[in-house]
Structure formats: structure tokens, C-alpha cells
C-alpha positions, -999 to +999 in steps of 0.1 A: +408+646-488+406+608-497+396+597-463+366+625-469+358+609-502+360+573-487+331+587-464+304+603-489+307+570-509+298+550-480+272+572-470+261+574-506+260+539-506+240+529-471+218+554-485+209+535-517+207+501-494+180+515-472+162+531-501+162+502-520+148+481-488+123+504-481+110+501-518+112+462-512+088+468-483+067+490-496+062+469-527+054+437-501+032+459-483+012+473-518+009+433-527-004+428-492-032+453-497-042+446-528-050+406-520-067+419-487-095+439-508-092+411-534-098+385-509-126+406-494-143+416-522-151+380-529-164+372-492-188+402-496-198+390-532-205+351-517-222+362-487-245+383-510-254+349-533-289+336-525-282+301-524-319+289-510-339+266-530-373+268-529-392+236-538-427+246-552-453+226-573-468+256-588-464+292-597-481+306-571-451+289-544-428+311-559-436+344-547-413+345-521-384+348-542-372+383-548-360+390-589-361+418-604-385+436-620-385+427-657-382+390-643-415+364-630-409+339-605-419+306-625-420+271-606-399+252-630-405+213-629-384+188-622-398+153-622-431+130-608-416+121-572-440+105-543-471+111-569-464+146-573-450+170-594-415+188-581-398+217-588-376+248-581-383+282-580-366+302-608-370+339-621-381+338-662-385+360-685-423+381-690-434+370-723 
């Protein structure tokens, strides 16, 4: 009878140790996932930024830049360079 009870415990007790492990993996594995979409995500999000800049000297340069549609593309000036003026295409506000 003892030797049998020596036995369940150690059963009991390789039992616990594997479930335990296999919760340690699985939580690894969850953390694993989670930065993978994390790290994703943000690639998708910087690949989507529009990160030309479109010199113009006037408004009418600017309508090649897409905004949206309660925005204006507005050339917004910089400085007097090489006797001209320079600037950047923006999107601003409709007055």
C-alpha cells in the first residue's frame, strides 16, 4: 500500500512539472505573438507614411499631393533661394 502511494505522488508530481512547463511555453509563445503583430503593425503603419516632399513656388504645384477632402494643398514658403521663392507642399485648412 505505501509503495502504491509512493507512486500516485510521483505521478502527481511529474504531472504538475510538465503542466507547469507547458504553461511556461505557452506564455513564451503568447509574448512571441504578440511582439510579431506589434512589430508588424508598425512596418505596415511606416510603409503607409508619405514621406515625399514636393518643392513648389506656387499653389497651383501642389496638386499632386493627395489630402483629404476638407483639406487644400497650399504651397507654403520657405525662403528667397537662387532669386526665387521656395517652398513645400502642405495640405491647410479651407477658410
Amino acid at each position: 500500500m505505501n509503495v502504491r502511494r509512493e507512486l500516485v505522488y510521483k505521478v502527481i508530481k511529474l504531472y504538475n512539472i510538465s503542466y507547469m512547463h507547458k504553461k511556461e511555453i505557452m506564455a513564451k509563445v503568447l509574448k512571441l505573438v504578440n511582439v510579431m503583430i506589434i512589430f508588424l503593425a508598425l512596418v505596415l503603419v511606416a510603409m503607409n507614411v508619405n514621406a515625399d516632399v514636393i518643392n513648389c513656388t506656387q499653389d497651383s504645384d501642389c496638386h499632386s499631393i493627395g489630402c483629404l477632402s476638407h483639406l487644400k494643398p497650399k504651397c507654403t514658403m520657405l525662403g528667397f533661394f537662387f532669386n526665387a521663392f521656395v517652398g513645400i507642399c502642405e495640405c491647410d485648412q479651407v477658410m
